[in-house]
C-alpha positions in Angstrom: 150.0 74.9 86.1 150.3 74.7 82.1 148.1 76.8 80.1 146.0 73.7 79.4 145.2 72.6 83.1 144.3 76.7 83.7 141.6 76.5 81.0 140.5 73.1 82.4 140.2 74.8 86.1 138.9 77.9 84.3 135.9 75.4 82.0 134.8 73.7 85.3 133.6 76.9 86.6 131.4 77.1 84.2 132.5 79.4 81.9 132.1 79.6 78.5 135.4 78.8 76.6 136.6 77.3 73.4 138.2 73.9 73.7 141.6 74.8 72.7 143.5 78.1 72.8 144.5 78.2 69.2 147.9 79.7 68.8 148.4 82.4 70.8 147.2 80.9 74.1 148.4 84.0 76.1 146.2 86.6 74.5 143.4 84.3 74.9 144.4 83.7 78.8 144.3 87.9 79.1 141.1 87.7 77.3 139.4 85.1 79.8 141.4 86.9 82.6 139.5 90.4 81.7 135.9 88.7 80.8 136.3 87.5 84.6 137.1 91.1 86.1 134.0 92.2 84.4 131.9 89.8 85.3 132.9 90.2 89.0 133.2 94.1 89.2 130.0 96.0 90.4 127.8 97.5 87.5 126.1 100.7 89.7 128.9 103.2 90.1 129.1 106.8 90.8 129.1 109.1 87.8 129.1 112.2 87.1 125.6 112.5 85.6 123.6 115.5 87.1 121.2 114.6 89.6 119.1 117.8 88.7 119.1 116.8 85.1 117.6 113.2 87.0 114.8 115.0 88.7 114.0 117.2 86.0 113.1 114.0 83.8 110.8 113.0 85.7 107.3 113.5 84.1 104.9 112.7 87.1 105.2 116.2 89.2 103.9 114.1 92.3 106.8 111.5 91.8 109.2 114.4 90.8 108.8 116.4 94.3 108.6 113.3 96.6 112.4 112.7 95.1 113.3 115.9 95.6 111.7 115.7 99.2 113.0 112.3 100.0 116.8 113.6 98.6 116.2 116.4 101.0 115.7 114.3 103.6 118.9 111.8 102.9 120.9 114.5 102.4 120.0 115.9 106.1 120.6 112.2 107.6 123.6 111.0 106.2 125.5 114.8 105.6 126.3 113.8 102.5 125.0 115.6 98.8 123.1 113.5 96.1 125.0 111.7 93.6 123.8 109.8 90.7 125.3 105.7 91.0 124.6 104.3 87.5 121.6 105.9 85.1 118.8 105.6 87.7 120.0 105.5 91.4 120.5 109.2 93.3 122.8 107.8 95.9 124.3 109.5 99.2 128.1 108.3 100.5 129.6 105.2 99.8 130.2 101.9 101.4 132.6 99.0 101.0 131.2 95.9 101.3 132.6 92.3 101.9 130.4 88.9 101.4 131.6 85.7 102.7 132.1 84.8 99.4 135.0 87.2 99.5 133.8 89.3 96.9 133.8 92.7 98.0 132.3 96.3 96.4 131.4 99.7 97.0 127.7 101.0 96.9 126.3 104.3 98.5 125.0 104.6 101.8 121.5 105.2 101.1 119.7 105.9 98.3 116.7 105.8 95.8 115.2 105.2 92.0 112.3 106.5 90.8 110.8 103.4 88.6 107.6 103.1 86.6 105.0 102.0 89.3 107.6 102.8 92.9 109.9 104.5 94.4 113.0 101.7 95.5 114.9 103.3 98.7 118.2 101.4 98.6 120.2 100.5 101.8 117.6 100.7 104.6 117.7 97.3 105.6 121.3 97.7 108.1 119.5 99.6 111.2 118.9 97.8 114.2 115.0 98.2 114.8 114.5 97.4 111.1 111.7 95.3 111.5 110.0 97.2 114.5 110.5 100.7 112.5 108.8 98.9 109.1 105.6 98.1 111.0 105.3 102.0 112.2 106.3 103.0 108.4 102.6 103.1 106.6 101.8 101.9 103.1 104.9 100.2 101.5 105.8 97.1 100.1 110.1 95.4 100.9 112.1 93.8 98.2 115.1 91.5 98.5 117.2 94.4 99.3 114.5 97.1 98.9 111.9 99.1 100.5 109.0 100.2 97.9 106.6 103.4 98.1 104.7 104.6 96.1 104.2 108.3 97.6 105.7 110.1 100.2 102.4 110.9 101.3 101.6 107.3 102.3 104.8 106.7 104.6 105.5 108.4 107.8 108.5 110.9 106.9 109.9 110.5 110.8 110.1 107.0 110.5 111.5 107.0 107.4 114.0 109.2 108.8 115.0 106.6 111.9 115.3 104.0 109.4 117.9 105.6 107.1 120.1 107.6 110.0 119.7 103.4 112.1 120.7 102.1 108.7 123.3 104.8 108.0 124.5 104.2 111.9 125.7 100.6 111.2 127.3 100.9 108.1 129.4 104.0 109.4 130.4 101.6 112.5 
């Protein structure tokens, strides 16, 4: 394939390339080629941002000590210590993924954000008895790929255990 049917095969995918490649068509093929690794790589990764130093931003002392309770408490299930995945997300382990797509990534386990009005629990929705376990949960709201609550206090903290150690079960399979 020339450089001018690539960019044609490249265009119908929708992407958004000049007509021509000028005069130094290579560069501009390792420019398109790079654009599309970023697009398709995962933006929430592990860093090394201090989960403490997460915690300790947190204003709200009720929403500040359910985090720390609720990191307690993944911690215990999955063995594994809190680490921060992007800005905002204390995550436990890591998991590769695959869609059918083909695309594949890595996420953590488990894990959880403290936003303005929640508090998103990430992962949960892998364990068997999801559904069953939800109903038993208490006050809570589900996302796409998300369980909200908006206190510790209104969710039953055994449930909430089952449903990350079922979730945790089947991604360790």
């Amino acid at each position: 394939m020339n450089h001018h049917e690539l960019h044609q095969s490249l265009a119908k995918l929708c992407l958004d390339l000049p007509h021509d490649f000028g005069k130094n068509p290579g560069a501009r093929l390792k420019d398109t080629y790079r654009r599309l690794a970023r697009m398709s790589e995962n933006k929430t990764k592990p860093t090394q941002a201090n989960v403490a130093n997460y915690f300790a931003g947190i204003k709200d002392d009720i929403r500040r000590k359910d985090c720390e309770t609720l990191a307690r408490l993944m911690t215990k299930v999955t063995k594994e210590k809190p680490r921060m995945w992007g800005t905002s997300i204390v995550g436990f382990g890591s998991h590769r993924y695959k869609y059918e797509s083909g695309r594949e990534g890595e996420t953590c386990l488990v894990g959880f954000s403290s936003r303005k009005s929640d508090i998103s629990i990430y992962g949960l929705r892998s364990a068997r008895d999801h559904a069953a376990l939800l109903s038993q949960l208490g006050k809570h709201k589900t996302g796409k790929g998300c369980l909200y609550i908006r206190t510790m206090s209104d969710v039953d903290p055994k449930v909430l255990e089952r449903l990350i150690a079922g979730s945790v079960a089947e991604k360790r399979i």
